[in-house]
N, C-alpha and C positions, 0 to 999 in steps of 0.2 A: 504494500500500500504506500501511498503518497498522499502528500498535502498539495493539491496547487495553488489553491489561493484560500483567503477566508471573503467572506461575504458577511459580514454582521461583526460591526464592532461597537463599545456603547464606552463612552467618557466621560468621566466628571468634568465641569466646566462651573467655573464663578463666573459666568452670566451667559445664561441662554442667548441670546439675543445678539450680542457680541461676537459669541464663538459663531450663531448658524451665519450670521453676516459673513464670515470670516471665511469658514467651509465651504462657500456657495461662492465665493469670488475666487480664492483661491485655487479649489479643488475644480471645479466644475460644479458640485454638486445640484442637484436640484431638491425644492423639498420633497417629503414623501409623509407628511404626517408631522402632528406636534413634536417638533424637538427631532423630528429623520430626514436625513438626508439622504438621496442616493444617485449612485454613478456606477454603471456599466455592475458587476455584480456585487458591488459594492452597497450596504446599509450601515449610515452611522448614525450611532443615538447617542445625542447626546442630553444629559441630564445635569439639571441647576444643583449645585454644593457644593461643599467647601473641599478645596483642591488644597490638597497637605503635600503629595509627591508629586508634583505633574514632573519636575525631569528625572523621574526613575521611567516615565511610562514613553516608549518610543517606536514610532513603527516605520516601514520602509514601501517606495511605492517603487516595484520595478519595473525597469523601461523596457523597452526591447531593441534599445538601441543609444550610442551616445547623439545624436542626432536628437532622439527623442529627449534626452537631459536635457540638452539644451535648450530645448523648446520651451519645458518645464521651466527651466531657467531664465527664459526670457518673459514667460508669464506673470512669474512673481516678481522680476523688475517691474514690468508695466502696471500693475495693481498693488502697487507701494509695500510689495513684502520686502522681508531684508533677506536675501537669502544669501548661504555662506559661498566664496567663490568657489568653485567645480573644482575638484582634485580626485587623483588618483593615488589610489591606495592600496596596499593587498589584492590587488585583484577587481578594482572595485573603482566604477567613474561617475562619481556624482555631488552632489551638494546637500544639505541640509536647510530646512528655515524653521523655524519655532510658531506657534500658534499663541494666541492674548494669552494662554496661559504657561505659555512654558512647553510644551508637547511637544519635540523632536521629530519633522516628519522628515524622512533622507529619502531621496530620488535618487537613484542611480541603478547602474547596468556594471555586467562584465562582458558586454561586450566587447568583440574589439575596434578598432577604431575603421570606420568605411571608406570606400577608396574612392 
């Protein structure tokens, strides 16, 4: 067996309203219900209260290409994210940017690079 992707993720957030602003410009998202967002197999719920660890909780959106990082990369320049510049690592070609509250989302691929 394998995992390929998840479909359903739920986050604490200190203000509703803020973070689906946030999700919805950044990600794509669309809504899908009080407090859900959703994108291709993607559902996220997010729920109002008090955020004690947001940078212990961290997740990854993978591309299928470094082509597609940067795209990614040029979206949250355009829509005022701060996001970190694009490096290669371990195996690994992408960037990170933080959500209002602190949430680590990292976009990148291992790809290798397109001719």
């Amino acid at each position: 067996m394998r995992l390929d992707h998840v479909s359903y993720l739920q986050i604490e957030v200190s203000n509703l309203d803020r973070s689906f602003r946030w999700y919805r410009r950044m990600l794509g998202l669309v809504p899908a219900g009080p407090g859900r967002l959703k994108g291709g197999l993607l559902l996220l719920s997010l729920v109002e209260g008090t955020v004690a660890r947001a940078r212990a909780f961290r997740f990854g959106v993978a591309c299928s290409s470094r082509r597609e990082v940067r795209a990614w990369r040029a979206h949250q320049d355009n829509n005022a994210g701060m996001p970190t510049p694009i490096t290669e690592r371990e195996g690994r070609y992408g960037f990170t940017i933080a959500d209002p509250d602190s949430y680590v989302l990292e976009f990148f691929t291992a790809a290798p690079e397109e001719e």
